[in-house]
TORPA-4810 file (N, C-alpha, C, O; in nm, 3 decimals):
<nodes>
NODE_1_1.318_1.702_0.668_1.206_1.786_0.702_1.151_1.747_0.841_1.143_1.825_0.935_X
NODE_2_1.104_1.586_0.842_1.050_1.577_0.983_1.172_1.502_1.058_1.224_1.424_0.979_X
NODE_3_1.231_1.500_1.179_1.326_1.459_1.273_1.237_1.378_1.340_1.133_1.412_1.395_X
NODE_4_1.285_1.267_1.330_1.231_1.119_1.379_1.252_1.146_1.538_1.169_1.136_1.628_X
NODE_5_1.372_1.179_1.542_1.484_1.173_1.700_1.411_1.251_1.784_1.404_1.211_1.900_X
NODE_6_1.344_1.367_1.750_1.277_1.511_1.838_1.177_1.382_1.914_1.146_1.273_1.864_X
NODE_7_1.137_1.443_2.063_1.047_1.416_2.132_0.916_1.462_2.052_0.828_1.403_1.989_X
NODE_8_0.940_1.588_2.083_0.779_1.657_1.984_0.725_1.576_1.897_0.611_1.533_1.913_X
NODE_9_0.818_1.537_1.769_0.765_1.474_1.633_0.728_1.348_1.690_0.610_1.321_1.668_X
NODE_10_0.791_1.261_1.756_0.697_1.103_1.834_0.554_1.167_1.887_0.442_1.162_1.837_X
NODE_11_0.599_1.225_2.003_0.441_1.293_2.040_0.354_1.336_1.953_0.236_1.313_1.981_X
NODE_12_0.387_1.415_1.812_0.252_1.426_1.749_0.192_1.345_1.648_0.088_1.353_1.584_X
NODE_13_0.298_1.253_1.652_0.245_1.138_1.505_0.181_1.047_1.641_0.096_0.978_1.584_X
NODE_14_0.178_1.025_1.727_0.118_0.949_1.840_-0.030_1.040_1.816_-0.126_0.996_1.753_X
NODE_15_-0.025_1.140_1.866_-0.158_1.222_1.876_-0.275_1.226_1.754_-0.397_1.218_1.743_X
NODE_16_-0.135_1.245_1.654_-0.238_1.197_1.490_-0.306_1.062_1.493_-0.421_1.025_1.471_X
NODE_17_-0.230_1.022_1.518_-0.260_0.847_1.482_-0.365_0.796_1.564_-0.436_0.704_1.524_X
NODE_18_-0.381_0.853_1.685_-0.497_0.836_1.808_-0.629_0.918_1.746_-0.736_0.856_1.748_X
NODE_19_-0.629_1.037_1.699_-0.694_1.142_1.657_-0.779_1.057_1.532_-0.897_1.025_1.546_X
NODE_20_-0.687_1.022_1.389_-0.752_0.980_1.325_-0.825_0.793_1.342_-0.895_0.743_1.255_X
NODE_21_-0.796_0.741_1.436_-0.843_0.636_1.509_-1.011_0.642_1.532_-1.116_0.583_1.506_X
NODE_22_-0.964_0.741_1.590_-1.098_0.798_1.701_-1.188_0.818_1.586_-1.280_0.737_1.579_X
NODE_23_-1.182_0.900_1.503_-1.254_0.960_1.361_-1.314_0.838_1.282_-1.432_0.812_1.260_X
NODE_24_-1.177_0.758_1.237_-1.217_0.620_1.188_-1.341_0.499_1.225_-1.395_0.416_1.153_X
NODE_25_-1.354_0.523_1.333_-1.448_0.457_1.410_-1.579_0.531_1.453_-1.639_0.497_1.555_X
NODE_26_-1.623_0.634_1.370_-1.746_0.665_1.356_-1.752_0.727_1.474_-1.829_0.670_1.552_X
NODE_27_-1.673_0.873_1.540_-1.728_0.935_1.601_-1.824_1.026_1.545_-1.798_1.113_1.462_X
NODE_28_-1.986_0.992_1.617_-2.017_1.148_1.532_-2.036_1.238_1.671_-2.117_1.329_1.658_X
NODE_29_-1.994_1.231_1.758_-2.061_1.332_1.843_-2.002_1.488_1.841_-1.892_1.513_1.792_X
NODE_30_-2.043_1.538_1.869_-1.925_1.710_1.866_-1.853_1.669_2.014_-1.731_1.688_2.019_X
NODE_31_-1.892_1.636_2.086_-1.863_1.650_2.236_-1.884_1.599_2.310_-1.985_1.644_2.365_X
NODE_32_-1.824_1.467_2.384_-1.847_1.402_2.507_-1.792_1.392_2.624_-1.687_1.328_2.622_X
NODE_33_-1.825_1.434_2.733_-1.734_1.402_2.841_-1.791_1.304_2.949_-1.865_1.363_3.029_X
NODE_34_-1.778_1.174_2.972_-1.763_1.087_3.110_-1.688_1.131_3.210_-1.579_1.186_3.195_X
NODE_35_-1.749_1.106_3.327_-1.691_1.154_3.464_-1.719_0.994_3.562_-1.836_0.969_3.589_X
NODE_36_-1.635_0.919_3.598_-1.622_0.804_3.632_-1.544_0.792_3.745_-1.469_0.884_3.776_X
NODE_37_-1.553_0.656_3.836_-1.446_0.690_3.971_-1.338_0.667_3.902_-1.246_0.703_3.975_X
NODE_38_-1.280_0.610_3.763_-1.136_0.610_3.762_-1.042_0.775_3.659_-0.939_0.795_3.595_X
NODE_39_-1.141_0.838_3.696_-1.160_1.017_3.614_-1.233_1.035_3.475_-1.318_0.960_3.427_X
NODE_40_-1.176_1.159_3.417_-1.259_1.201_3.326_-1.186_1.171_3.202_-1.067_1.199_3.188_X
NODE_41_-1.298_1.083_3.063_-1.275_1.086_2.959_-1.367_1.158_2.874_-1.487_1.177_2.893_X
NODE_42_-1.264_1.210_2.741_-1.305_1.335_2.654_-1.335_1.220_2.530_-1.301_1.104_2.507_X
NODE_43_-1.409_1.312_2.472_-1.455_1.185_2.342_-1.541_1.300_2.231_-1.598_1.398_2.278_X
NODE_44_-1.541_1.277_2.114_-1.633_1.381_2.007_-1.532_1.411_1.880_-1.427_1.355_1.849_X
NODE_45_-1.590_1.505_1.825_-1.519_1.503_1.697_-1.414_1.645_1.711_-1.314_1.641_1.639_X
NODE_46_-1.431_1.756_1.791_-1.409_1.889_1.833_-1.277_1.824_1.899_-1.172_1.866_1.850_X
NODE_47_-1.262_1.711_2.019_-1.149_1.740_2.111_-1.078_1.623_2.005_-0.975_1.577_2.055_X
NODE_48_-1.113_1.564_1.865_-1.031_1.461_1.772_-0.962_1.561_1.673_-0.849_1.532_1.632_X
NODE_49_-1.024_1.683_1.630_-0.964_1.776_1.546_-0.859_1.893_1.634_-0.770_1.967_1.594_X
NODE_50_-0.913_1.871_1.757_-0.771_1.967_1.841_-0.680_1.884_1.827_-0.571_1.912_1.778_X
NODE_51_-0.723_1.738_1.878_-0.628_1.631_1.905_-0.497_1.660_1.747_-0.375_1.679_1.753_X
NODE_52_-0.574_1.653_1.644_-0.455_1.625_1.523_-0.398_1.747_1.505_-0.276_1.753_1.485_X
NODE_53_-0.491_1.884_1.510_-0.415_2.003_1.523_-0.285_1.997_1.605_-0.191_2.057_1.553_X
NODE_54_-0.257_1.924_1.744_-0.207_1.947_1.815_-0.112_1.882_1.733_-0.015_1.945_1.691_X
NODE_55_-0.132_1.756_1.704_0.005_1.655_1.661_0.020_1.747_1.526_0.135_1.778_1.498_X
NODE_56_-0.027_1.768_1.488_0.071_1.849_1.333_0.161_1.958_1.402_0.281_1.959_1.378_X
NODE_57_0.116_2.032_1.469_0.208_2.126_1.496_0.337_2.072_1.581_0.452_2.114_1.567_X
NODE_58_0.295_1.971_1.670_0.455_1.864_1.747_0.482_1.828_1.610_0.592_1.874_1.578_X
NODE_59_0.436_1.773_1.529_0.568_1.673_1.413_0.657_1.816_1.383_0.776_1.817_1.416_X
NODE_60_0.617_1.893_1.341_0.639_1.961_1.236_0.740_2.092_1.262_0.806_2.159_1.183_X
NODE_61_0.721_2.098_1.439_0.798_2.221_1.494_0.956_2.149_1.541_0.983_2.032_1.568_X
NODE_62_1.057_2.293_1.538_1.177_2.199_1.558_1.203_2.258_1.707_1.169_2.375_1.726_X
NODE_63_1.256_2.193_1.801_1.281_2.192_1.922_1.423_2.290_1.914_1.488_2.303_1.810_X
NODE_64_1.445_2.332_1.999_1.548_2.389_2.037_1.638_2.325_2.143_1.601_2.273_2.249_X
NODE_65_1.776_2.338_2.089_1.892_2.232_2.143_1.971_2.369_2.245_2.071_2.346_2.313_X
</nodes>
């Protein structure tokens, strides 16, 4: 079902695993963004539920050969 080997499926179990991290550790905000001289970090609970949306759909889609 899931292909270990696909790029996609690494990339979204990476994205899950960051996603539910983030969650784990008591984000409550909906939405944060820092703007810093070394750029911009995203932070909240909105860009942690795109975040895993995103990785379910990489594990789960099959690439084309």
């Amino acid at each position: 079902m899931i292909d270990f080997k696909q790029k996609s499926t690494q990339t979204g179990l990476i994205l899950l695993g960051s996603a539910a991290a983030g969650l784990l550790v008591g984000n409550t905000e909906l939405a944060n963004v820092a703007i810093g001289e070394t750029g911009a970090q995203v932070g909240g609970i909105i860009p942690a539920v795109a975040a895993m949306l995103i990785g379910l759909w990489d594990t789960f889609r099959k690439e084309k050969k």
